[in-house]
VMD Tcl script that builds the backbone (N, CA, C; Angstrom):
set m [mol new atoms 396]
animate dup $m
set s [atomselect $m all]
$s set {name element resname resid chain x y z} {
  {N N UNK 1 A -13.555 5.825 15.767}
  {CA C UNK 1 A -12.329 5.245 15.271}
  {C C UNK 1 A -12.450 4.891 13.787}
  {N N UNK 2 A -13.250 4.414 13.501}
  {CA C UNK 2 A -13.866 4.190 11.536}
  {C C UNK 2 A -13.292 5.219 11.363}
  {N N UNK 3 A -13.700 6.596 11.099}
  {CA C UNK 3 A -13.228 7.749 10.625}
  {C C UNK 3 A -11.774 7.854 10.571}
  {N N UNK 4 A -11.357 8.007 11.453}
  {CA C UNK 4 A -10.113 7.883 11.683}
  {C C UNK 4 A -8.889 6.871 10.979}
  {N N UNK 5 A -9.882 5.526 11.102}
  {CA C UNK 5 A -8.935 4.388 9.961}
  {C C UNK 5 A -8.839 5.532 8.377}
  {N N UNK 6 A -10.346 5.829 7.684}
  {CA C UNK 6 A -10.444 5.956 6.500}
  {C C UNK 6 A -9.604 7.250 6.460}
  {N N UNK 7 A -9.203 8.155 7.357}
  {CA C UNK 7 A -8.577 9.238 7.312}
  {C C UNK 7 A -7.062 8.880 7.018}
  {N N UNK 8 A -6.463 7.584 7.908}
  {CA C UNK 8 A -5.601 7.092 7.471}
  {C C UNK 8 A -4.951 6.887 6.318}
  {N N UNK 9 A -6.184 6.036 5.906}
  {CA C UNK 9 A -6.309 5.382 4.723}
  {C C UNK 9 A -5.730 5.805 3.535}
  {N N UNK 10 A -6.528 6.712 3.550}
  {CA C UNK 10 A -6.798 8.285 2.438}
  {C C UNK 10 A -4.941 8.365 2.127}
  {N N UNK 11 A -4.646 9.392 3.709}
  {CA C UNK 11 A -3.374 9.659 3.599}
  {C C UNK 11 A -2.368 8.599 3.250}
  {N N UNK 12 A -2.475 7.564 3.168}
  {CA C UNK 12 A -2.094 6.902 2.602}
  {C C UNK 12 A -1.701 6.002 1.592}
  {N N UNK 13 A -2.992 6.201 0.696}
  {CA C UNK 13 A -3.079 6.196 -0.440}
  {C C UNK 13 A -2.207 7.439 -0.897}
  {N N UNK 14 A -2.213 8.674 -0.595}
  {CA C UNK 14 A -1.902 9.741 -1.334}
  {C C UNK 14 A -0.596 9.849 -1.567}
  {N N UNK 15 A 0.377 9.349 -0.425}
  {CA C UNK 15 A 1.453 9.067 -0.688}
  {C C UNK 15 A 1.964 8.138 -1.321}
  {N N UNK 16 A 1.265 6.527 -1.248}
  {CA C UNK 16 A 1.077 5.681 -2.577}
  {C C UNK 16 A 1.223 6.068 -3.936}
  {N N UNK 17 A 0.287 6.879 -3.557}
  {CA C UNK 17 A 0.142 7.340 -5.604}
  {C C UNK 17 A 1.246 7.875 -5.791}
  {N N UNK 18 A 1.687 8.931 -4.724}
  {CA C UNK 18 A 3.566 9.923 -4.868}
  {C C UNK 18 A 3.803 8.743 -5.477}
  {N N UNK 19 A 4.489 7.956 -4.740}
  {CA C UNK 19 A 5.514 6.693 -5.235}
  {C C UNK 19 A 5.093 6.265 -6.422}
  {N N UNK 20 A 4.008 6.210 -6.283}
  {CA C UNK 20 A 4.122 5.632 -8.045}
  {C C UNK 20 A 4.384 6.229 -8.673}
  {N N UNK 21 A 3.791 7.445 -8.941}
  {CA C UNK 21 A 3.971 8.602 -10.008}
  {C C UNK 21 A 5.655 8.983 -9.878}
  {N N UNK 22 A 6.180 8.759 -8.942}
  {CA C UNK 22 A 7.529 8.816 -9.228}
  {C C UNK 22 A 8.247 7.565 -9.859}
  {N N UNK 23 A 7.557 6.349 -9.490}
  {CA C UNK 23 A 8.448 5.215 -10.312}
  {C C UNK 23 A 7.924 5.041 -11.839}
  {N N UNK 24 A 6.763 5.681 -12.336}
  {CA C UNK 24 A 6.215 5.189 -13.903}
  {C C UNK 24 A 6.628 6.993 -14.027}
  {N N UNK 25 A 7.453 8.203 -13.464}
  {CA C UNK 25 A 7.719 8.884 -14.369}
  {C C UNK 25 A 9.063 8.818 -14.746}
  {N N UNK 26 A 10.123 7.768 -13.995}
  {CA C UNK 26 A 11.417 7.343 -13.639}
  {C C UNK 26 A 11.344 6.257 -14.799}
  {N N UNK 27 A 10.288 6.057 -15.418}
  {CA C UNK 27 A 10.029 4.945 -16.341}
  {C C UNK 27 A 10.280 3.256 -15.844}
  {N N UNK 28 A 9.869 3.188 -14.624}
  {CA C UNK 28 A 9.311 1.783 -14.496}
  {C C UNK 28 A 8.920 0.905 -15.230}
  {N N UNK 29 A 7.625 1.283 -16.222}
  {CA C UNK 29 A 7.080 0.075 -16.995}
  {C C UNK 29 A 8.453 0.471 -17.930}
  {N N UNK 30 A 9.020 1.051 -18.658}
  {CA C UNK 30 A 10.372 0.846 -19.700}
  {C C UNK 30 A 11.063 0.199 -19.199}
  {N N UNK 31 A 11.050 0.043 -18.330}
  {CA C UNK 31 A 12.468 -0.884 -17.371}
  {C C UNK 31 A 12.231 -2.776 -17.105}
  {N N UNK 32 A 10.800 -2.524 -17.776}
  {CA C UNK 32 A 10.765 -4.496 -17.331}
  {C C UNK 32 A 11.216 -4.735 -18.103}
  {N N UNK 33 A 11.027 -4.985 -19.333}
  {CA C UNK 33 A 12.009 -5.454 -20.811}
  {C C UNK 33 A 13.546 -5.608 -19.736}
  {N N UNK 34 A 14.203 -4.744 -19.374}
  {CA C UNK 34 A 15.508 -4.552 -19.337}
  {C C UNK 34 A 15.982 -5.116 -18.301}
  {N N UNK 35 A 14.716 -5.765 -17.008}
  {CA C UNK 35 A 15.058 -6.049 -15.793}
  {C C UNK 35 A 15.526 -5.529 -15.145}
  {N N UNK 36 A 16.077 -4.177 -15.590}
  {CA C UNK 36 A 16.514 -2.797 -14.292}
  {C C UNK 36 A 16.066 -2.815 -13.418}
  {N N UNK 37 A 14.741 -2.440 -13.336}
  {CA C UNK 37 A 13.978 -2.134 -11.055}
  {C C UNK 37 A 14.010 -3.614 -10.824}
  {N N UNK 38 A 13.570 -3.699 -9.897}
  {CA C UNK 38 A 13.516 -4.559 -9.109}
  {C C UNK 38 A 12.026 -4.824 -8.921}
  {N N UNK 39 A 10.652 -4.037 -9.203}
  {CA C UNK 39 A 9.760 -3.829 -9.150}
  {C C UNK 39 A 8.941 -4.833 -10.054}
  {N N UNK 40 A 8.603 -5.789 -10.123}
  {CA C UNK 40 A 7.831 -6.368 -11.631}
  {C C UNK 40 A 6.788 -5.394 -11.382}
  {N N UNK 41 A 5.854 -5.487 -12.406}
  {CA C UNK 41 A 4.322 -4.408 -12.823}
  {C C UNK 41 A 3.601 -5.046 -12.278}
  {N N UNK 42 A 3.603 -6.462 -12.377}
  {CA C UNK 42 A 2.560 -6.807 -11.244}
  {C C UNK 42 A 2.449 -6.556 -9.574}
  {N N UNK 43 A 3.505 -6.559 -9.115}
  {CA C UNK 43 A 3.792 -6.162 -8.207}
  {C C UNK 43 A 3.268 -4.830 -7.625}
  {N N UNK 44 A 4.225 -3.964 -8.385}
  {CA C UNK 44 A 3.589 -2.839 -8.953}
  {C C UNK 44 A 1.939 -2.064 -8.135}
  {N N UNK 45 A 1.429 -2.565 -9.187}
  {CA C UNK 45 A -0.247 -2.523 -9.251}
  {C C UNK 45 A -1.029 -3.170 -8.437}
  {N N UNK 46 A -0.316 -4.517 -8.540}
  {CA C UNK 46 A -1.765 -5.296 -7.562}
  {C C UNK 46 A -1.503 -4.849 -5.860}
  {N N UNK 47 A -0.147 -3.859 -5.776}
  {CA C UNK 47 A -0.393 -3.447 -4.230}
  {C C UNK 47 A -1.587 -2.629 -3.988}
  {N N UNK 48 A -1.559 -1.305 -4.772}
  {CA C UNK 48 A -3.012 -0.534 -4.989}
  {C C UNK 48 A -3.684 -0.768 -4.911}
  {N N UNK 49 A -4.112 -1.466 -5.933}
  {CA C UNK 49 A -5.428 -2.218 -6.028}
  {C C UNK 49 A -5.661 -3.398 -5.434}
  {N N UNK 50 A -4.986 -3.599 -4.568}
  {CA C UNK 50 A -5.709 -4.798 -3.447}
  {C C UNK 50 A -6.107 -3.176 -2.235}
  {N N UNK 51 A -5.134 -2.571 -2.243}
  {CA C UNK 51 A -4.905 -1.682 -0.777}
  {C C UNK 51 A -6.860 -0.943 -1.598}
  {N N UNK 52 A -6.972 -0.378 -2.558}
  {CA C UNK 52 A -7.827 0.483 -2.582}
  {C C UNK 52 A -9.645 -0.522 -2.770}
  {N N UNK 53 A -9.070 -1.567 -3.613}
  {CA C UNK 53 A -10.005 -2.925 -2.875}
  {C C UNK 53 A -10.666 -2.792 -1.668}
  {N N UNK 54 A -9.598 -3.097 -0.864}
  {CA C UNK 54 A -9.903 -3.271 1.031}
  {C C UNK 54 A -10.428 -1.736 1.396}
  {N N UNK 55 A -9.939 -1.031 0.846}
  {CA C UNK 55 A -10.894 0.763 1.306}
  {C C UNK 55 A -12.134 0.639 0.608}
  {N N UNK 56 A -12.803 0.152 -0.436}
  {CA C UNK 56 A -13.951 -0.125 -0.726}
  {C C UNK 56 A -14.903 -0.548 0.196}
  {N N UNK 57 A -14.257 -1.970 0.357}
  {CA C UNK 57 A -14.839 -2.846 1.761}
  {C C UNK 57 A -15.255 -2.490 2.513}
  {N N UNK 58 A -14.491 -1.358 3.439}
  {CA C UNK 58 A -14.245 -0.605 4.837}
  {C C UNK 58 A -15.252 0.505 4.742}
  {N N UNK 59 A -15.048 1.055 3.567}
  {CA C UNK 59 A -16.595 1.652 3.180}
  {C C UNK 59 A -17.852 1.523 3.237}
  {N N UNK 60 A -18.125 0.273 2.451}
  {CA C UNK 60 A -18.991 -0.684 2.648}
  {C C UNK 60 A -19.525 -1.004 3.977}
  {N N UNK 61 A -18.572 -1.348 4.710}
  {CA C UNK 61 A -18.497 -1.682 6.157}
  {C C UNK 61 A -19.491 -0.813 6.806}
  {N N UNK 62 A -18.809 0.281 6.410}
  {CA C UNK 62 A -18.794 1.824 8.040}
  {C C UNK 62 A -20.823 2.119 7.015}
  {N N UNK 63 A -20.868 2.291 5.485}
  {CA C UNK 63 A -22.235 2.733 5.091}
  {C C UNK 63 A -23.221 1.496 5.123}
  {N N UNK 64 A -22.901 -0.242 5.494}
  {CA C UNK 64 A -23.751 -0.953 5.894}
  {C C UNK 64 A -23.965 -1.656 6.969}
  {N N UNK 65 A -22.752 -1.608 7.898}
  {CA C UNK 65 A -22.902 -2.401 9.190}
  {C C UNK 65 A -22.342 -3.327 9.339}
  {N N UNK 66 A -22.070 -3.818 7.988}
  {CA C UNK 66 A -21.756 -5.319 8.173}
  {C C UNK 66 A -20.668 -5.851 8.490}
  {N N UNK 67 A -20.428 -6.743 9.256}
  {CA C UNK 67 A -19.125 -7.062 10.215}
  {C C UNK 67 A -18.402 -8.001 9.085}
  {N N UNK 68 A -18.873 -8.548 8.313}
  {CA C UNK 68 A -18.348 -9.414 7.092}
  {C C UNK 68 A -17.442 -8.206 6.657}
  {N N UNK 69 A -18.122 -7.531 5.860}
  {CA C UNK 69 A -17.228 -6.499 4.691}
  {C C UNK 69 A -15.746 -5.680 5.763}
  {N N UNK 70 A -16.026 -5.562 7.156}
  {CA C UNK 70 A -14.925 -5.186 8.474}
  {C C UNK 70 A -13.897 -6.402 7.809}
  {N N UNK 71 A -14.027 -7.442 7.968}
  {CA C UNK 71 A -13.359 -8.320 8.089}
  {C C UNK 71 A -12.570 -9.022 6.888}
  {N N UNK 72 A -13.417 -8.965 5.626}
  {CA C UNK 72 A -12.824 -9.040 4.217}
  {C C UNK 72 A -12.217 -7.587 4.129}
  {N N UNK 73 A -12.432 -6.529 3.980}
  {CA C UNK 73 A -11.144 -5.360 4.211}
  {C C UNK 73 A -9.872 -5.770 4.379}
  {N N UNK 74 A -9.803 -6.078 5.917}
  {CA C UNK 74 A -8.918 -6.438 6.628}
  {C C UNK 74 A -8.226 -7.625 6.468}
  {N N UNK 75 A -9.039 -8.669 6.100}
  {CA C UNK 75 A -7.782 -10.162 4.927}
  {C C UNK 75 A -7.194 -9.120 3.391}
  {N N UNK 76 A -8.302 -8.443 2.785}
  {CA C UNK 76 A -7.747 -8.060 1.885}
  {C C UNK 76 A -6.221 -6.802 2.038}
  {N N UNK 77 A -6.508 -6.290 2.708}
  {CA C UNK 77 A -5.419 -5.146 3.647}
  {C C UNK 77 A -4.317 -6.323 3.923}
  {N N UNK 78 A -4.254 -7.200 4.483}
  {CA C UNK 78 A -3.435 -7.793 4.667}
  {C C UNK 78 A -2.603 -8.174 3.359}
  {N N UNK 79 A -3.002 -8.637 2.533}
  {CA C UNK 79 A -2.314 -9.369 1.393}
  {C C UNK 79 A -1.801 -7.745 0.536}
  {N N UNK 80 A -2.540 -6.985 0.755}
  {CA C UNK 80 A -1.838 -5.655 0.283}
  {C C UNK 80 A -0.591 -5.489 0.933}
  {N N UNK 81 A -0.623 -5.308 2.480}
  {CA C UNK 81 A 0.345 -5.307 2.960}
  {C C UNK 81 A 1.685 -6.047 2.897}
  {N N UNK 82 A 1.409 -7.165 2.889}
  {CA C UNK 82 A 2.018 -8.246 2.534}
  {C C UNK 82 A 3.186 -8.217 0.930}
  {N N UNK 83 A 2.335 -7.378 0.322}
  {CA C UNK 83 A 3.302 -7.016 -1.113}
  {C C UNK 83 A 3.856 -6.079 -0.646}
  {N N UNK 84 A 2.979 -4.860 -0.126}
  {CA C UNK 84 A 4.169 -3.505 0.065}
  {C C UNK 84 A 5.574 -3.991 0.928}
  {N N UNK 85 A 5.404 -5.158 1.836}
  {CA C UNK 85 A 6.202 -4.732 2.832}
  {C C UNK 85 A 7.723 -6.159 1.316}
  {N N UNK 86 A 7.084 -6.555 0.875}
  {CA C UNK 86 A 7.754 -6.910 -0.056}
  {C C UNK 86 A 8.999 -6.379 -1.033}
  {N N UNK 87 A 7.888 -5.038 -1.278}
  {CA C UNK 87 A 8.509 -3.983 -2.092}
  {C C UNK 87 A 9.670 -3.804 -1.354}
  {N N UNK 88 A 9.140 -2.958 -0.035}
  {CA C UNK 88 A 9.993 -2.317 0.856}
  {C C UNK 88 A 11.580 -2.988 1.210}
  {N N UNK 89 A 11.029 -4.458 1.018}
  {CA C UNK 89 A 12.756 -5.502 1.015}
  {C C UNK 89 A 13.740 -5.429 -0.070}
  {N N UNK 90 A 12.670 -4.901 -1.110}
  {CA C UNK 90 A 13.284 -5.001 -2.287}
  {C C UNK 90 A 13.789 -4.145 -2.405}
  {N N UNK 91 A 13.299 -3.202 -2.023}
  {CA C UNK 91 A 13.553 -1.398 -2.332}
  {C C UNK 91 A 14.770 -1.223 -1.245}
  {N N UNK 92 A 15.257 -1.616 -0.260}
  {CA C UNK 92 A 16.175 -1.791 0.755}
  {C C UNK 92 A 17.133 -2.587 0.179}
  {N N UNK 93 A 17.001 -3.313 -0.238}
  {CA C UNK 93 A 18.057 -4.687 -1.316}
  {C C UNK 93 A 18.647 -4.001 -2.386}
  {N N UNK 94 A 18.346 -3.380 -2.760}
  {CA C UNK 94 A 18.800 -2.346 -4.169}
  {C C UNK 94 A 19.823 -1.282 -3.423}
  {N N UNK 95 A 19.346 -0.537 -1.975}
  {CA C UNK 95 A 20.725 0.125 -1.665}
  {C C UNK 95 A 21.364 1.195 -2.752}
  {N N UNK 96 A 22.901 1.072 -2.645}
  {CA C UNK 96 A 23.365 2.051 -3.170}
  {C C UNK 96 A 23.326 1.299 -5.088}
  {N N UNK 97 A 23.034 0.382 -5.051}
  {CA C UNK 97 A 23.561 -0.346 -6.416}
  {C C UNK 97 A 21.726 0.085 -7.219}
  {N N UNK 98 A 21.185 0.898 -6.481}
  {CA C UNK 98 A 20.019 0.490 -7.641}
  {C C UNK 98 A 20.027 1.487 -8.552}
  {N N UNK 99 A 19.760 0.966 -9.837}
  {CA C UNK 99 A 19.363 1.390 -10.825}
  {C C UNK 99 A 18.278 1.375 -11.453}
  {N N UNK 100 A 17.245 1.218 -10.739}
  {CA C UNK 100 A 15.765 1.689 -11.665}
  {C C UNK 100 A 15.271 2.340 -11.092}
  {N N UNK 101 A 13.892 2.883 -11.459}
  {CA C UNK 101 A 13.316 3.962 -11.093}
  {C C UNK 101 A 12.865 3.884 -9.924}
  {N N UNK 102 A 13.043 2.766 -9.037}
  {CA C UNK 102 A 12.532 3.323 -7.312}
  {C C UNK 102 A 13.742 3.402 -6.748}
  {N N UNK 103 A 14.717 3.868 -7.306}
  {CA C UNK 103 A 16.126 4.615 -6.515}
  {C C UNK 103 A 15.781 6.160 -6.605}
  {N N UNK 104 A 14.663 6.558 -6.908}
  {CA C UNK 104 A 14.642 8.040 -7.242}
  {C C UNK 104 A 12.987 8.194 -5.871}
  {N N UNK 105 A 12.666 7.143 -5.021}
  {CA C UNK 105 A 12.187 7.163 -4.027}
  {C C UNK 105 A 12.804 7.860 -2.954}
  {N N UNK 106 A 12.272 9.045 -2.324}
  {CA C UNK 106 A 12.399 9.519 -1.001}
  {C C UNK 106 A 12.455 8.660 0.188}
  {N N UNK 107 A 13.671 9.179 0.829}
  {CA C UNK 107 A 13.209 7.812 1.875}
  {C C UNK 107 A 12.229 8.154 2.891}
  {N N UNK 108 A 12.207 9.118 3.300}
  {CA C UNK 108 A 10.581 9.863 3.938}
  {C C UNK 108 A 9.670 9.908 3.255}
  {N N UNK 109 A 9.223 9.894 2.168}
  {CA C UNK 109 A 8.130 8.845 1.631}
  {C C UNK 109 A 7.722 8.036 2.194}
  {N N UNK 110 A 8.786 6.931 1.807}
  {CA C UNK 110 A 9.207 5.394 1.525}
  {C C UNK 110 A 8.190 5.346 3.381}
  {N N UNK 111 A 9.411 6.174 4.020}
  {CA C UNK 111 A 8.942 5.348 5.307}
  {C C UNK 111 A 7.501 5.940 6.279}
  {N N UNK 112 A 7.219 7.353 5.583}
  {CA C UNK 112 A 5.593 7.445 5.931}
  {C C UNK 112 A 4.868 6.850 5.263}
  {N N UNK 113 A 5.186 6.338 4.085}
  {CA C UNK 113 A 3.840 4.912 3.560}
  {C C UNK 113 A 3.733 3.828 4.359}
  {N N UNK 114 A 4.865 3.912 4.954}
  {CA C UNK 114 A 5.490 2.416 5.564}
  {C C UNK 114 A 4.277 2.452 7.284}
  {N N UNK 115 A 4.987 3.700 7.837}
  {CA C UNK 115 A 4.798 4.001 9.596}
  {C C UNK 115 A 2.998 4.394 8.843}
  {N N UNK 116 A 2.248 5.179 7.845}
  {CA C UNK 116 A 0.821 5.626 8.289}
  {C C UNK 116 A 0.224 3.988 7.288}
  {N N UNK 117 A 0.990 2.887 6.856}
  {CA C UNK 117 A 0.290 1.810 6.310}
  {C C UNK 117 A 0.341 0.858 7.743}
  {N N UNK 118 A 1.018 0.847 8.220}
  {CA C UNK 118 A 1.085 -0.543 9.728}
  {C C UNK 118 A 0.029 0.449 10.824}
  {N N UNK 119 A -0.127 1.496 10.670}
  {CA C UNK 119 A -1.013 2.168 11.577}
  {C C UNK 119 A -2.197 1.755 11.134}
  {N N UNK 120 A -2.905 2.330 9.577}
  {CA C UNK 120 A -3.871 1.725 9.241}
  {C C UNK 120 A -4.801 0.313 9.527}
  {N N UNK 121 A -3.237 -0.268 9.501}
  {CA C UNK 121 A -3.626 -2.158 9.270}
  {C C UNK 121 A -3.922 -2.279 10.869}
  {N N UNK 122 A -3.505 -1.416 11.917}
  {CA C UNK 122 A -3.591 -1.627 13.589}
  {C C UNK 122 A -4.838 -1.187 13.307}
  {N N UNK 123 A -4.968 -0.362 13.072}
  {CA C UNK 123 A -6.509 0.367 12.860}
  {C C UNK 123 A -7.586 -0.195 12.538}
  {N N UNK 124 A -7.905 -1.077 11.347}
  {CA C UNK 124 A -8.375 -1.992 10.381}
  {C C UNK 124 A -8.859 -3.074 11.435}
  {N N UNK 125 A -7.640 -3.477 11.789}
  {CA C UNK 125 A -7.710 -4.605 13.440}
  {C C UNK 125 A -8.435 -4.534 13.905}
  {N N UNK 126 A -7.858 -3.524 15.010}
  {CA C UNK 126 A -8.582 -2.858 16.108}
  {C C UNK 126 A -10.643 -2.954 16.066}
  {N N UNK 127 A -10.640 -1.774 14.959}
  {CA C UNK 127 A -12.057 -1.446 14.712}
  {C C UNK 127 A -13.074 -2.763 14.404}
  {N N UNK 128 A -12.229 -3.757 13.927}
  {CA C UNK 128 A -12.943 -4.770 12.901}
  {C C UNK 128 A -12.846 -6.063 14.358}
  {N N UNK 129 A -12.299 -6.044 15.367}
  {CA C UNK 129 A -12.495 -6.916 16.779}
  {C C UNK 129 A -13.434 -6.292 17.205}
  {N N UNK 130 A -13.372 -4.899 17.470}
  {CA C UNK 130 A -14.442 -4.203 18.266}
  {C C UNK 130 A -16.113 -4.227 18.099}
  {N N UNK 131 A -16.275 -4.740 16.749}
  {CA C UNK 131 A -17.225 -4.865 16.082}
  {C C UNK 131 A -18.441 -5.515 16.874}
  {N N UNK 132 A -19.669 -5.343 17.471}
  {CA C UNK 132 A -20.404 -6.273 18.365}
  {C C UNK 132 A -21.551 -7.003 17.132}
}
mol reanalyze $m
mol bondsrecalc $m
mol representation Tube
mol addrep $m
């Protein structure tokens, strides 16, 4: 099942990055000055990089054993999550009226980041209870 989380993972990141690379080529960072997206940059970023944080961990985890680094992953995964699913309100709140660059988001994207990120985080769970 490890394998399987990081396989997740992966794919999930990859579609991550889509989204971004579609909101900073839609010009996102031009748009804070103007308050257009809805997105601040912090926001932004620190989802990634908490999400690719916690895949470090999980790494860590699966190449040392250690039930600690299972478990910091998985708080850290959480607070990742915790922003994306943020975004996702936001990005739903904007509707037909949005005007910044995550109106140019797929919504099949949007919602396989969404359905292979809550799988992950079951995953993350799962593996990191199972732990003896």
């Amino acid at each position: 099942m490890d394998l399987v989380t990081v396989a997740a993972w992966v794919l999930n990141a990859l579609i991550g990055f889509y989204l971004l690379y579609l909101w900073l080529s839609g010009g996102g960072l031009r748009q804070q000055a103007t308050k257009v997206t809805r997105f601040p940059a912090t926001l932004i970023f620190s989802h990634p990089v908490l999400a690719v944080s916690a895949l470090a961990c999980w790494v860590g985890h699966l190449v040392t054993g250690q039930r600690l680094l299972a478990w910091l992953a998985f708080a850290v995964l959480a607070v990742s999550a915790l922003l994306g699913f943020t975004m996702f309100t936001r990005w739903l709140g904007a509707g037909r009226h949005a005007k910044g660059a995550e109106q140019r988001f797929p919504l099949l994207a949007v919602l396989a980041h969404g359905v292979v990120g809550v799988t992950t985080f079951v995953l993350v769970l799962l593996a990191a209870s199972s732990i003896s």
